[in-house]
C-alpha positions in Angstrom: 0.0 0.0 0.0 1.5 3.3 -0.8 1.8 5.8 1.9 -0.6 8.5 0.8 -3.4 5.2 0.7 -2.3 4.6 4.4 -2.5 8.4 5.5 -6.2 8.5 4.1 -6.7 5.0 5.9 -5.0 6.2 8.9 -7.3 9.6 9.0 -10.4 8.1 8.6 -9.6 6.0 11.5 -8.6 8.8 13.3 -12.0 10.5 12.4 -13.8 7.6 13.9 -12.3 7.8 17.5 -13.6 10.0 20.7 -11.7 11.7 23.4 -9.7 9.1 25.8 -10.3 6.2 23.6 -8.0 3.4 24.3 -5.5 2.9 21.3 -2.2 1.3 20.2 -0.1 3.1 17.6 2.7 1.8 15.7 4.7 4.0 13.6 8.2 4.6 12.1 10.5 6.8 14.5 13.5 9.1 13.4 16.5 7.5 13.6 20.2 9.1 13.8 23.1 7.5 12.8 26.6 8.1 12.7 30.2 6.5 11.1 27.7 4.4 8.7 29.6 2.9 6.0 26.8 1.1 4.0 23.1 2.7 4.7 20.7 0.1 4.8 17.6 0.0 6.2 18.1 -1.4 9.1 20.2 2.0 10.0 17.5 4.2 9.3 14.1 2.5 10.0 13.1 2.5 13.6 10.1 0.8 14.2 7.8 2.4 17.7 4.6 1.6 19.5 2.6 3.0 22.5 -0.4 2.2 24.2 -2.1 5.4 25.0 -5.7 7.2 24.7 -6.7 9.5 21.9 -7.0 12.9 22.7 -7.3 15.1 19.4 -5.8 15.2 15.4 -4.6 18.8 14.6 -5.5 18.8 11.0 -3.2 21.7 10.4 -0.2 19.9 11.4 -1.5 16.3 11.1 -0.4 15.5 14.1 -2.1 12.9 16.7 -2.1 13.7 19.8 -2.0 10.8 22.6 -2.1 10.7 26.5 -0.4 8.3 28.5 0.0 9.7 31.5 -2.5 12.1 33.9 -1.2 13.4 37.0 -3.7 14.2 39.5 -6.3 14.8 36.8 -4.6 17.9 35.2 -1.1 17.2 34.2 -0.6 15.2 30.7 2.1 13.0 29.6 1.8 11.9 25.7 3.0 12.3 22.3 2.3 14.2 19.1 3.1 11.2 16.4 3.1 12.9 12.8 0.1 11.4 10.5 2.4 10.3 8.0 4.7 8.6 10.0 2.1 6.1 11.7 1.6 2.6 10.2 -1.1 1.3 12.5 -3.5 2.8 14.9 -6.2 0.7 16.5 -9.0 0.4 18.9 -6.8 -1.7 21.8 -8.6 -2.4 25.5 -5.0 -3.5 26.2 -4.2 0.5 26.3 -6.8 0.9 29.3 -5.7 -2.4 31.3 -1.8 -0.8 31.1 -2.8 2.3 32.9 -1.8 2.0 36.5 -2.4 4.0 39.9 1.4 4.8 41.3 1.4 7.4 44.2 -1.2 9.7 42.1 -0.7 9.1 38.6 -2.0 7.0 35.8 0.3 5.8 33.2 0.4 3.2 30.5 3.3 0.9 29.4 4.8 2.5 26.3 7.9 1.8 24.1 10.1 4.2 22.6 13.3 3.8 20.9 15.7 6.8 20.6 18.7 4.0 19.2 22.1 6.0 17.8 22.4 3.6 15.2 26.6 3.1 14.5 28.4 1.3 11.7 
């Protein structure tokens, strides 16, 4: 599937979901490397996920905006994941079972890679 198809897919997903529902996203992060002799793809395709709840798509940027973690029912923890760069984004009750009470705050499990990729 080309990735303009998936953007369109990916919005009208997006268009479907309401505040705080539970989701899973999957998208390709940045990657930085350095002293890279051959670049394949491995070097430059870093695969991410989180579990998180939907909060709002700014059309204007096309970013999706995610919440993983509330403090004390005000504070927000989350990520702004570029439309373009997301490969997958579904309905997932696993995002709602992950969130967890510690002293005060809620968060969910999430995964981020921030790998300096070297030769």
């Amino acid at each position: 599937m080309k990735r303009s198809d998936r953007v369109k897919e990916i919005e009208e997903i997006v268009s479907n979901l309401s505040l705080n529902d539970p989701v899973t996203v999957h998208w390709t992060d940045i990657t930085q490397f350095r002293e890279v002799l051959n670049i394949t793809r491995q070097k430059y395709v870093s695969p991410a996920w989180v579990l998180g709840r939907f909060h709002s798509y700014d059309e204007e940027s096309g970013v999706v905006v995610l919440i993983n973690c509330v403090v004390d029912g005000r504070l927000h923890d989350g990520f702004g994941i570029p439309i373009g760069c997301i490969d997958t984004i579904l309905p997932s009750p696993d995002a709602e079972i992950a969130m967890k009470r510690v002293k005060g705050h809620a968060h969910t499990s999430k995964s981020i890679r921030r790998i300096m990729k070297r030769g």
